[in-house]
N, C-alpha and C positions, 0 to 999 in steps of 0.2 A: 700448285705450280703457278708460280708470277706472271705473267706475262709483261713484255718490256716492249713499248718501242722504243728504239734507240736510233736517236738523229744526229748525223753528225761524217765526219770526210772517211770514208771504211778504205781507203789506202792497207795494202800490209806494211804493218808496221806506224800504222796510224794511233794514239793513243784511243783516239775512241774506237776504233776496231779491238783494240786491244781491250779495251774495258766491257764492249758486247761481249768479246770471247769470254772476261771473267764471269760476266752473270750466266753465259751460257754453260759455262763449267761448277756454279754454282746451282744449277737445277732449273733455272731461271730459261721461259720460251721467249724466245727476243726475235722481233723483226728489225729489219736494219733497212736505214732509211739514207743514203749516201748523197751527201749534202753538193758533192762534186758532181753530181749528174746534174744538176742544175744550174751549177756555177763551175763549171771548169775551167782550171790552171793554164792559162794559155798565156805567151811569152810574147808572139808578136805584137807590134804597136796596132797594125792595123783589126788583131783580132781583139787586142783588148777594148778597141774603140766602139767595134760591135756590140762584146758583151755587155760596157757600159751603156751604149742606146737602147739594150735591149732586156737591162736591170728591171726596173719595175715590172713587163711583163714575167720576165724570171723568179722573182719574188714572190708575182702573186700563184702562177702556177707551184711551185713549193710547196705554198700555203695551203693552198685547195688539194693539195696530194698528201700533206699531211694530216688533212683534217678525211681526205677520203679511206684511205689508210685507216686512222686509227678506226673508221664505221665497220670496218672489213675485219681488223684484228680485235677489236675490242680490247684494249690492254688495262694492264692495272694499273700502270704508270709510264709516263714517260721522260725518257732522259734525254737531254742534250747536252754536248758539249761545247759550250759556249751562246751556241743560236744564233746567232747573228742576223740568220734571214727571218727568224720567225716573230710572227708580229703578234703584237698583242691581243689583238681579236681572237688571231687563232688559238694561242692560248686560254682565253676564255672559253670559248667554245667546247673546249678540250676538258676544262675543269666543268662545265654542264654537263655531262657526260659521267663526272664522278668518279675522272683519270685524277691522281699525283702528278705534280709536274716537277720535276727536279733538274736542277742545269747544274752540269760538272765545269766551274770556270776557268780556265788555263792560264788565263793570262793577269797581268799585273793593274789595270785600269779597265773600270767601264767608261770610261769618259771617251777615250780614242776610237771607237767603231761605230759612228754615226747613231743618232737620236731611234731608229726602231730599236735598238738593243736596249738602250737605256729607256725606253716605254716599255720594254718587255720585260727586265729582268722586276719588275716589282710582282709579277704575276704567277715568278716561280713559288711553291710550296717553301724550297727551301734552295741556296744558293750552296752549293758547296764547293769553296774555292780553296785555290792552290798556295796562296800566299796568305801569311799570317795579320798582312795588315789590310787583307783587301775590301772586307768586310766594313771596317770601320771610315776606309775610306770612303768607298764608294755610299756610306750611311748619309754622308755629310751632306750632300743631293738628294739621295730617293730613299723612300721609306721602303725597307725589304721586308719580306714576311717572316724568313728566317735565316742567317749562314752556318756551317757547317764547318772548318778549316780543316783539308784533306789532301794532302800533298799530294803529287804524282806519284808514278811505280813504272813498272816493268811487268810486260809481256813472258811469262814461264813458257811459255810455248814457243819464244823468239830468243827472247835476252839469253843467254844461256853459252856455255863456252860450248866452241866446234872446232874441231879438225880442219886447219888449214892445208890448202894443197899449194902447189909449186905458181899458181897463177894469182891465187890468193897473195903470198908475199911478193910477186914483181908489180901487183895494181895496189897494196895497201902499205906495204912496210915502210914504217919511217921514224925516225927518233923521235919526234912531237906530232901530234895530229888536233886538228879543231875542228868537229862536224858539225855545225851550224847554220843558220839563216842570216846574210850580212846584216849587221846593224852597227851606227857609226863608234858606239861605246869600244864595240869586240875591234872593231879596223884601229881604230886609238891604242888600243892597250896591245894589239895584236905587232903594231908597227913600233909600238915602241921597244917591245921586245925583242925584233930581227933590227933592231936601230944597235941595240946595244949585244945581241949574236949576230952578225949579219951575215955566217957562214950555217945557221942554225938549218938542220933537214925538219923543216917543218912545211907539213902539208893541209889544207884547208880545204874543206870541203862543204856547199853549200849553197843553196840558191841565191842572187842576189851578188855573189863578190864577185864577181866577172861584170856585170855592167855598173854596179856603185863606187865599188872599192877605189879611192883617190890615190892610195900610197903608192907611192913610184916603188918601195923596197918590200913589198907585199905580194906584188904580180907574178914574181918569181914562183910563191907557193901554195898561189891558186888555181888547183882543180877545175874549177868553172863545173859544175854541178854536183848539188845534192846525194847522199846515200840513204837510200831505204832500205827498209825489211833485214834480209839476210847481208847485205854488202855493206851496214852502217854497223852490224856486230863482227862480222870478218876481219872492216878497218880498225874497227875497233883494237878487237885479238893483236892486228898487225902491227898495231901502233906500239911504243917501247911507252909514249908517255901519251895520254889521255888527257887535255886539257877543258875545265869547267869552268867558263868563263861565261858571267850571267849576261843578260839583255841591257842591263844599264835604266836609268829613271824614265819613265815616259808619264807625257801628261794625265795628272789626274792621280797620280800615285805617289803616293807618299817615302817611297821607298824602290829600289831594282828590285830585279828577282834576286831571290836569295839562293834559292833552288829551281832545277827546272828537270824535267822527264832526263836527261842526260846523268842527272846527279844521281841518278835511279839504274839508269840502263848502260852506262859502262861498268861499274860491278859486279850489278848482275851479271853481263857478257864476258868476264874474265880480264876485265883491263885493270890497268893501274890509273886511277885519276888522281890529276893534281889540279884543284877544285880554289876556288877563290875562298877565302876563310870568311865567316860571318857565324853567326851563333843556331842560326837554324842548321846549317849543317854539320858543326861539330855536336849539334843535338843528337846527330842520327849515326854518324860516325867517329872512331877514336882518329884525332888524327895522330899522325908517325905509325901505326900501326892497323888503320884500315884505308884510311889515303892521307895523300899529301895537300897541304896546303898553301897558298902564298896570299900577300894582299897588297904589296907595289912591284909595280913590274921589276923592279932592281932582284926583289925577293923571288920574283918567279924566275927569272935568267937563272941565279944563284940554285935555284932549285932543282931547275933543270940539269944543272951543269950535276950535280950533288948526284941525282939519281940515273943519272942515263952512265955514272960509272957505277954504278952498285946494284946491275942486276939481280941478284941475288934478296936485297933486300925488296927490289922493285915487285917482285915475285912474292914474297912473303905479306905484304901489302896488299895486292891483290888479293890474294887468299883470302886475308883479313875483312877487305870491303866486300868480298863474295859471302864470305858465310854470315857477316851483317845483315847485307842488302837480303838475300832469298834464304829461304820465304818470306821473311819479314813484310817488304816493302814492295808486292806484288801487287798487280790493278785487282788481282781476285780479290784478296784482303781487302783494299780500297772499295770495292765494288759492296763485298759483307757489311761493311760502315753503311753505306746505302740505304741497303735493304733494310740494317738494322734500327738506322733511323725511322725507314717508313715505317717499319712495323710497330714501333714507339709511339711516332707522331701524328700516322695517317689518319686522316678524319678529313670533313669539308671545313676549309678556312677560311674565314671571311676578308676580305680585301681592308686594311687599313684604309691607304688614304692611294692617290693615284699619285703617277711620276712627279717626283720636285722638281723645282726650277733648277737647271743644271746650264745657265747662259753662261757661267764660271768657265767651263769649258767649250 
């Protein structure tokens, strides 16, 4: 039996909670090391000003808890998802010890989350990231030891269809839905769309669009907070159309997402997506017959309009990206990759060279 730490936000409904769960459902002892106990989500200005004066102390305590941590559990590997806070030192310290170190990367750049991430990620075993090009980008700066490219999935224990009650459709039901984090790309492509439906029941759900969001024709169908766990697959279910609309270009990256954990988990949870079209994801799905796609907002209006009258087909679509998506495209299977790797590659590896110059960014 493996033993895992696993570091990283254990929210339900968090994907690296979800990914502990797969190794624990793979035979795998995992301890879970909740990155938010130390860095907590907090909203007000005066609490954020706090946590920023009192970052470095927060950081290093972390460090020293994950380093006390792994003397206590002795593991045979550890994974994080992303790291952010953990510094390179700790990471050595971690491989003297004769642990694995593996980071599950989520996002589309290492260049955008300050200089310890980018000192640290040279010191993973191996990087296994979620986008196809993030490898070669992020290669251009730092010499890495290895990548891996392993898309997102779904939670089997969460994603999954459920029986709605009578509360469930008067908090969720709506012809278009978009559960997400603001970012300026989705508010663009989002307003352009209620510019050209401006009667359209479309509802938005997510952190961020209540204090960012600029569009005067947008305000109407913002929620003002996020859905988790169980209430992000309910809205899901509730929704008629399921909108997959990626994070847009950020510094450092060659590319937007093409996919993201959403491309994975309304499927799975019985929705209909109507998914922005790119070739990583007609990789994974038929489209017209496991979801729908668009790629200019004229196309996505039209789309809309197309399927919010054809039930019927909307229904058989779903089906289609359900028996696609699960099992297939579960964090267990992702998680198997993992393990399957280490068991391939484990050994002590010796350090190339140390962080490149990344002043580019």
């Amino acid at each position: 039996m493996l033993r895992i730490l696993f570091i990283g936000e254990n929210w339900y409904g968090s994907n690296a909670r979800s990914c502990a769960e797969g190794l624990r459902r793979l035979g795998c002892q995992v301890f879970d090391i909740d990155q938010r106990t130390f860095f907590p989500q907090v909203r007000l200005l005066s609490s954020r000003l706090v946590t920023r004066f009192l970052r470095f102390k927060l950081v290093d305590e972390f460090n020293r808890h994950i380093l006390s941590e792994a003397d206590k559990f002795r593991p045979d590997i550890v994974i994080t998802m992303k790291g952010m806070f953990i510094r390179a030192n700790t990471l050595q310290s971690l491989r003297d010890k004769g642990i694995a170190l593996y980071n599950y990367f989520p996002d589309t750049s290492a260049f955008t989350d300050g200089k310890m991430l980018q000192q640290s990620l040279p010191e993973y075993d191996c990087i296994f990231h979620t986008k196809p090009f993030w490898y070669s980008d992020a290669t251009k700066y730092l010499t890495l030891r290895a990548g891996y490219f392993l898309p997102h999935g779904y939670n089997p224990h969460l994603h999954h269809p459920v029986e709605l009650d009578a509360r469930d459709i008067s908090d969720y039901r709506c012809d278009v839905s978009f559960i997400a984090i603001h970012s300026r790309y989705k508010e663009k492509l989002l307003d352009g769309l209620v510019s050209l439906r401006p009667d359209l029941d479309l509802c938005i759900w997510g952190n961020g669009w209540t204090d960012r969001c600029e569009s005067i024709r947008l305000r109407r169908c913002i929620k003002g907070f996020g859905l988790l766990g169980e209430r992000f697959v309910r809205a899901i279910q509730a929704s008629r159309i399921n909108l997959g609309i990626m994070n847009g270009p950020r510094e450092g990256a060659s590319s937007g997402d093409l996919t993201t954990s959403r491309s994975y988990q309304i499927p799975a949870s019985g929705g209909f997506m109507l998914h922005q079209r790119n070739p990583e994801v007609l990789g994974l799905y038929q489209e017209g017959e496991e979801i729908a796609c668009f790629e200019s907002v004229a196309e996505l209006a039209d789309k809309i309009d197309y399927y919010l009258a054809r039930p019927a087909e909307r229904e058989k679509i779903a089906q289609g990206g359900h028996a696609r998506c699960v099992p297939a495209y579960s964090y267990d299977n992702r998680m198997s990759e993992v393990l399957s790797w280490h068991i391939e590659h484990s050994g002590t590896k010796e350090p190339q060279v140390a962080l490149a110059k990344v002043d580019a960014f």
